[in-house]
N, C-alpha and C positions, 0 to 999 in steps of 0.2 A: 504493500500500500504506500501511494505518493506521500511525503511528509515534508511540504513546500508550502512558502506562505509568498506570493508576489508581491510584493514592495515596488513595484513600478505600476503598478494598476492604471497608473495616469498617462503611461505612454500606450501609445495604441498601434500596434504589428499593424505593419506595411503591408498594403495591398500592391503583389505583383501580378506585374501582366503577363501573361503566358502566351505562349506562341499556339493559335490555332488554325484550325482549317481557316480560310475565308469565306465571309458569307456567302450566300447564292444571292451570280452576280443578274440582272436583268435577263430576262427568256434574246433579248437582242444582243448581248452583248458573248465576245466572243472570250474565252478564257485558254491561258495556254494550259494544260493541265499536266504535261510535261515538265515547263518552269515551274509550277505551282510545287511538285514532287522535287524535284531537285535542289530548290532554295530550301527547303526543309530538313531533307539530308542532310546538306551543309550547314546547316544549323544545329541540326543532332550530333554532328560532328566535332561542331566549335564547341558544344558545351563538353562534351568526354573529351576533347584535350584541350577544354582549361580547366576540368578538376582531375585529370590526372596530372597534370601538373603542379595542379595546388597541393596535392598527394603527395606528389617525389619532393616539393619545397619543404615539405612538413617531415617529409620522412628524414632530407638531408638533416635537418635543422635537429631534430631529434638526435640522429645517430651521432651530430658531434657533443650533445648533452649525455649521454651513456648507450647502455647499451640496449637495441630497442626490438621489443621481441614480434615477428613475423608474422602472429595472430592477432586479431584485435579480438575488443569484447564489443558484442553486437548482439541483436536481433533477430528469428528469424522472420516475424514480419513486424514492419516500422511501426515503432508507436505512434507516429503520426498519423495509421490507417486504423486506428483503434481507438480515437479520441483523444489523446496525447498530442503534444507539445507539437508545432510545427517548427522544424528545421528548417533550414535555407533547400536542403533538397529530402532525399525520403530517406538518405543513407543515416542514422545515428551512430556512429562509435565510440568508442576509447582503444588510446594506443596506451601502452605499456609498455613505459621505459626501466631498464634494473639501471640503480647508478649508487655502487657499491652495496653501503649493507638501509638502502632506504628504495622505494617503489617511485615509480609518479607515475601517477594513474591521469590521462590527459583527453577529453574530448576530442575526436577526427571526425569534424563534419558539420561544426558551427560555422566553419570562414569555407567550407564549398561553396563554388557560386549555384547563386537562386536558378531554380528547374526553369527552363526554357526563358531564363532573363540573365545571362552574364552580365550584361551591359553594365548592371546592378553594383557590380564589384567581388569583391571574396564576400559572399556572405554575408555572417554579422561584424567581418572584420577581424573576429575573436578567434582563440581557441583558451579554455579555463583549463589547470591541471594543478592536481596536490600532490606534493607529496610526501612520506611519512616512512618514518623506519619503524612505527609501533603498530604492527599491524599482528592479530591475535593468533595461535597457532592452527595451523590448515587453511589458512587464509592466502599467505603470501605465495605459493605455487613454488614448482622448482620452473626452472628457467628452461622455458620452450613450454611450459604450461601454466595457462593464464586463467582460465577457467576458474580456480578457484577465489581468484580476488573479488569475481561476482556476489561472494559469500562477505567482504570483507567492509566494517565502518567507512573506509574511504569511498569506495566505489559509491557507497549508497548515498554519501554528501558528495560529490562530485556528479553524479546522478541529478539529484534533487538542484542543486546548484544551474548543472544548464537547463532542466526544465523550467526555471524562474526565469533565465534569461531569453531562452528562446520564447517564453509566454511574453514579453514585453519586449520583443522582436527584437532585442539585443539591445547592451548598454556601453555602447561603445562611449554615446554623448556626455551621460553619467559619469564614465571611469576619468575621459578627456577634464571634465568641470571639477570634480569632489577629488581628485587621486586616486580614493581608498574609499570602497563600500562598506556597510556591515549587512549581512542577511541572518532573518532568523528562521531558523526550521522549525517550524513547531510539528505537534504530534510525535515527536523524539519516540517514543516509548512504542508505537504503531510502526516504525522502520524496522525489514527485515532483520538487519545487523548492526544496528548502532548502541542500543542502548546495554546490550547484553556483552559489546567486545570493547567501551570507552568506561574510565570511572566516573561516579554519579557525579564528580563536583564540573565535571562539563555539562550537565544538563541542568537544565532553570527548575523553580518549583515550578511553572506554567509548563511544564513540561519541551523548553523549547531549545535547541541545539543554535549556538552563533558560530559566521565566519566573518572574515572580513576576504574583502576580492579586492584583487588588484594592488595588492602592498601586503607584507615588505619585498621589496624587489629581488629577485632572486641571485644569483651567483652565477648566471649565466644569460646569455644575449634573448632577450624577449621580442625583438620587434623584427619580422620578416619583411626586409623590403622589396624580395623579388619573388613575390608571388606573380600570378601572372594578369591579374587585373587588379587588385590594389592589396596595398600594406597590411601586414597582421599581425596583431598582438597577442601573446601567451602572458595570461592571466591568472596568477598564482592565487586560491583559494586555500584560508588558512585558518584551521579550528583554532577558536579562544572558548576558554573558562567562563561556568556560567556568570562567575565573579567579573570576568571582565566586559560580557555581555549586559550586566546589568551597569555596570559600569558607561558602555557606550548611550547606551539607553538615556541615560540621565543626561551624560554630555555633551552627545551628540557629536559636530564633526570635531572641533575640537581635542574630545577623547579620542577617538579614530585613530586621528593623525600620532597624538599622544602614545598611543598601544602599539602601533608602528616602532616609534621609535624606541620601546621598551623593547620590543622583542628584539630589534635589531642590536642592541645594546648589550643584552643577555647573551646573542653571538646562536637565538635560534633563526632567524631570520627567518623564511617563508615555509620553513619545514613544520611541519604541525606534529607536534610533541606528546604526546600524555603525559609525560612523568616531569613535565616541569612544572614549577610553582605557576601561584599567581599571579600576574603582574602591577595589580592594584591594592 
């Protein structure tokens, strides 16, 4: 069960326009119906090589951050065909990277470009990923098997995490203005595997799980400038203490920024810890 609260409710997902047949033209009028089939083609074309493309940028860009393993975690049909989240196209994944003795578990398929509108650009721009060396046992997988991370706290707030964003059609604007989000998950206790592989003082008495998106900045290059139709950002999602989510709460962006630079300071910087203290 989804355990997401949308905090952007005020932005409203882009309507794209889709490439279709054209109308039926006048009983006089003559139609080539040969050009009609062919401009299509080529256009079915251009969009599978600009997101394989966006693919191989994403792939490079990963395999010089560690070591990135050949399967992804996916779907067999789109949540988007099931009433779920609409992504820029119907693909949803997570790639998983090993980079030494910690995971990052990273969404592939938020910066695809939009089905039958490349024009658009890379998608929402974005792609989010966490990631964590405390992950609980049979969770982490041996390497070449990813499968079981599906079982694990992260996947399921990294999960929950882009379905907020692709419900508010991405927040590129947001990250651009504010630096550093905070999200609140609530219903914690109703998620597959959060509440029984994290300790309780990460969860609120309201029962609700926080991150913050987009800070502290990682230790490694986050901004793709050569995708194949525009720029993209890897955006670091990172669990804080229910102590420091009530904390945000209260201070708002100010704290944000503040809890940023604590954790930077601490020397955990974007890596989402359990066993560290509080920062407030």
């Amino acid at each position: 069960m989804d355990f997401l609260k949308t905090l952007f409710k005020s932005f409203k997902r882009r309507h794209m326009p889709l490439r279709g047949a054209p109308a039926d033209p006048p009983a006089s009028a003559n139609v080539d119906t040969e050009a009609v089939t062919r401009a299509s083609t080529e256009g079915d074309a251009a969009d599978e090589a600009a997101r394989r493309a966006t693919s191989d940028c994403l792939d490079r860009h990963w395999q010089s951050v560690g070591a990135v393993e050949q399967d992804v975690l996916g779907h067999a049909i789109s949540p988007s065909f099931l009433g779920g989240p609409d992504w820029p196209s119907t693909r949803q994944a997570y790639r998983i990277v090993r980079r030494g003795d910690s995971v990052i578990i990273a969404t592939d398929g938020l910066s695809d470009p939009f089905d039958s509108a490349p024009e658009l650009g890379n998608g929402f721009e974005m792609e989010l990923f966490l990631e964590t060396g405390d992950l609980a046992e049979g969770t982490r997988g041996a390497v070449g098997d990813v499968s079981p991370l599906m079982r694990s706290w992260a996947f399921d707030v990294v999960r929950t995490v882009a379905s907020t964003v692709a419900n508010a059609g991405g927040i590129r604007h947001q990250l651009e203005t504010y630096g550093v989000l905070s999200l609140e998950l609530p219903g914690a206790s109703q998620a597959p595997h959060l509440t029984d592989q994290i300790p309780a003082r990460f969860v609120t008495e309201d029962d609700c799980v926080g991150v913050l998106v987009g800070a502290p900045i990682p230790d490694f290059a986050t901004r793709l400038e050569d995708m194949p139709l525009s720029p993209v950002t890897l955006v670091p999602v990172v669990l804080i203490t229910a102590a420091e989510l009530e904390h945000v709460r209260v201070g708002g962006r100010k704290a944000r920024e503040a809890l940023v630079e604590q954790l930077t300071a601490a020397g955990h910087g974007h890596r989402s810890r359990l066993n560290r203290p509080d920062l407030v």
